[in-house]
C-alpha positions, 0 to 999 in steps of 0.5 A: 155391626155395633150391638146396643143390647147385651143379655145375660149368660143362661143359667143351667137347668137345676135338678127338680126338687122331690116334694120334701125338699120344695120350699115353701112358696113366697112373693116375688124376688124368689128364683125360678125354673120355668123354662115356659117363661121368658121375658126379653127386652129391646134397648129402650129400658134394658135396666128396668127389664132387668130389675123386672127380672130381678123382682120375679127371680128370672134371668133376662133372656137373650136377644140380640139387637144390633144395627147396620151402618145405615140404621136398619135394625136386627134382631136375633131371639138366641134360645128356644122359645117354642111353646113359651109365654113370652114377655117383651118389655119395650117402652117407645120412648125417644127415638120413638121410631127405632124403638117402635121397630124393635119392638116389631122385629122382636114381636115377629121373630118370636112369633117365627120361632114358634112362642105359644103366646107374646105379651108386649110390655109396653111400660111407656105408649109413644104416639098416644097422644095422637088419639083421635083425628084433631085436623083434616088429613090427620092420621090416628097414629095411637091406632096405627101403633096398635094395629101394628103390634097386633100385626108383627103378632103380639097375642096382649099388650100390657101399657101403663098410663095410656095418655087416653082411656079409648086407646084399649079400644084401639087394640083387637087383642086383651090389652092391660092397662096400669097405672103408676098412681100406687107408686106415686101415693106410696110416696107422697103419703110418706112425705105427709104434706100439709094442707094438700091438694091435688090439683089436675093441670088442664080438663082432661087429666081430672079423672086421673087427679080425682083418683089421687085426691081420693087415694089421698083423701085430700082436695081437689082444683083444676087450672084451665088452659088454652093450648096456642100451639103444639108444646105451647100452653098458656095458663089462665086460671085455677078453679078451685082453693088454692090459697096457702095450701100445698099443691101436688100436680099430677099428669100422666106425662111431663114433655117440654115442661111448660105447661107445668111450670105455668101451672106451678106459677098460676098455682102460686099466684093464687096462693099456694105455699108449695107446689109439687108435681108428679107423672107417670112418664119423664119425656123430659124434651127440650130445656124441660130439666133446665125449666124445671130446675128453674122453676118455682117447682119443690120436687118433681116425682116420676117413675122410671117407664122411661130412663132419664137422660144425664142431666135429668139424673143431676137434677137435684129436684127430679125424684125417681120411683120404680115401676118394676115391682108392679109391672113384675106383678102384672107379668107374674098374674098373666103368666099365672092367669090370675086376675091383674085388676087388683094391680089398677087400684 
């Protein structure tokens, strides 16, 4: 068996500090012994588990995860956990089935070894977008997915960015959704764009673009769509003045590219002086990097719930923002049962 995962060494229990010698409590990135407090991660995002850790001043605990010739996945908790909150961050990016079944392997061997509770940390959702029974015979595979975290024995779920809002709904135990706007305004705020407006790719992401054009105090348009086929949109037209102001899309995923490239291309058909873009998850399939590096596309900002491939890496247009601070935060309010709805803001 070949591993795919490695964790780092455990570190020794230090002596506990009498009351004078205790330093004065700070935000995260400070070190921590709490031995009832272990976050553990799959091969999906192992970098962004680790710099999770490193916000909260943990140590990745160690797991291994290796496969068989045949594919067939196995996973080993290799501490104790008995008794402990358990975080495990696994986004079910591609190859969305083997990451899925990691996540349920590791879900069910720390419910097995006796974990007082289990936190999926699920930074990406695969299958969300099958929300809702769109054709006859057609499955509710977002629902499925829940059904089956819930079953390996996951106690919450903690997403960011869900593809839709009822998905919680799908979830018989509490589950935490995020969203990755505060790291995005952060950084567009920063750029100071002129003349900008926030502009929502099709009908269903309004809600979504009408929290960022208020975080940025700035307009709002909308560009209308007919969808052909699956992965193939066909831009018609924008609603709402685009005419030489700068425009900032915003989806919760970028798949094959294509409908935001028709968009950017509508969006400067009727006007517009620049386009930007933005998402929460760099699915990036296909040609999607090589559409977006010729597209008419400034800068597409997303963050790292999903690692980027190679040639994502190398495009110069592509810019990355880390989630880990805010997912490190949802983490430590959990753990600390404080509130987590400051982090939706």
């Amino acid at each position: 068996m070949a591993t795919l995962a490695t964790a780092t060494e455990k570190t020794e229990k230090k002596p506990q500090m009498t009351a004078e010698e205790k330093p004065e409590r700070k935000p995260p990135q400070r070190g921590r012994v709490d031995d009832k407090f272990k976050i553990f991660s799959g091969t999906a995002n192992e970098r962004l588990a680790d710099d999770v850790c490193e916000f909260l001043g943990l140590t990745r605990n160690l797991a291994q995860v290796t496969r068989f010739k045949d594919g067939e996945a196995y996973v080993q908790i290799q501490e104790n956990v008995r008794g402990a909150d358990v975080f495990v961050i696994q986004p079910t990016s591609r190859p969305v089935d083997e990451h899925l079944m990691e996540l349920l392997l590791m879900i069910d061997a720390l419910k097995r070894a006796s974990a007082r509770r289990i936190t999926a940390v699920v930074p990406y959702y695969g299958y969300s977008r099958q929300d809702r029974k769109d054709k006859p015979r057609a499955p509710i595979s977002a629902k499925l997915v829940a059904d089956l975290l819930t079953t390996a024995g996951a106690d919450r779920a903690l997403i960011i960015d869900p593809h839709a809002a009822q998905i919680q709904g799908f979830f018989n135990i509490p589950v935490d959704p995020l969203f990755a706007s505060p790291v995005l305004v952060d950084y567009f705020r920063k750029l100071t764009l002129p003349n900008l407006t926030v502009v929502s790719p099709d009908a269903g992401g309004v809600e979504r673009a009408r929290f960022f054009a208020k975080k940025m105090d700035c307009a709002l348009a909308i560009v209308d769509k007919r969808r052909v086929e699956a992965n193939v949109a066909e831009v018609m037209h924008v609603i709402g003045d685009v005419q030489g102001r700068t425009c900032l899309v915003i989806d919760d995923l970028i798949d094959t590219a294509g409908t935001l490239v028709k968009t950017a291309a509508a969006l400067m058909e009727n006007g517009a002086t620049a386009v930007y873009a933005c998402c929460s998850h760099p699915v990036l399939s296909g040609t999607a990097v090589e559409i977006i590096g010729q597209s008419c596309i400034k800068e597409v900002v997303v963050t790292d719930t999903i690692p980027l491939s190679e040639g994502a890496k190398k495009e110069p247009k592509i810019v990355v923002r880390s989630v880990a601070g805010l997912i490190g935060r949802a983490i430590q309010s959990i753990h600390e049962e404080t509130s987590v709805s400051k982090l939706f803001l």
